[in-house]
N, C-alpha and C positions, 0 to 999 in steps of 0.2 A: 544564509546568515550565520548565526552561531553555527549549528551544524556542519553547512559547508567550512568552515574555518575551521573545525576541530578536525573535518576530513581533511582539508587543507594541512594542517600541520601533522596530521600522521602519517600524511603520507611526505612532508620535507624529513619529518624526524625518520621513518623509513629510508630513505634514501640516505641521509648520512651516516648509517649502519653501515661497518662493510661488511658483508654478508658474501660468503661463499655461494660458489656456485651452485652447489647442494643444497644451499639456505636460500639461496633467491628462487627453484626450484620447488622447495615444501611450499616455501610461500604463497609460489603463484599457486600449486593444486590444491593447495586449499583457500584461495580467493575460488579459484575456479568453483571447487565442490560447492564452494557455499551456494555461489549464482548458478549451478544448475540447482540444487536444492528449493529457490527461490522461484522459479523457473516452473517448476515438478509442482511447486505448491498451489500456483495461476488455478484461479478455479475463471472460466469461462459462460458469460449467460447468452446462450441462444437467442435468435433474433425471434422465434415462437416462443421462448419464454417473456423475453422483454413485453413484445405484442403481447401475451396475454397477462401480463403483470399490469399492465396500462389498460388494458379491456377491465380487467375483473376492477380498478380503483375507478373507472368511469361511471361503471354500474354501481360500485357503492353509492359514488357521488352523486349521482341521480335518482337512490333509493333512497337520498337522505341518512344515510349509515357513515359518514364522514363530521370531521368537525371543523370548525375554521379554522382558518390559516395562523390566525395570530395565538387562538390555543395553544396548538401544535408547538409553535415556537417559542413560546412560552414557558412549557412545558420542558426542551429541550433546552433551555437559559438556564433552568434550576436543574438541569441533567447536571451540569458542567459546573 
């Protein structure tokens, strides 16, 4: 929406640049560097971590160490 449209038009106003070869060149290696950058930064959760992120919130929730749902959310409404 707005976003896409503002990448939208930077990238028509880019194009109507005339940019040397040299210039279309920096430009791509650094779109490049930036997405490996972005890439480098991917933090990854293990399927034994996931599983036990879901184990350890089941045993709260059956120890009674959890709160209801609408708390929670609630909670997070006056986060924002």
């Amino acid at each position: 929406m707005r976003v896409s449209a503002s990448v939208e038009n930077l990238w028509q106003y880019i194009q109507s640049l005339s940019l040397s070869a040299n210039n279309r060149k920096w430009l791509a290696e650094r779109l490049l560097e930036n997405k490996q950058e972005e890439a480098e930064e991917t933090e990854y959760i293990s399927k034994e971590e996931i599983l036990a992120g879901i184990d350890a919130g089941l045993k709260d929730w059956k120890a009674g160490r959890t709160r209801p749902a609408r708390e929670l959310l609630e909670e997070l409404r006056n986060e924002l």
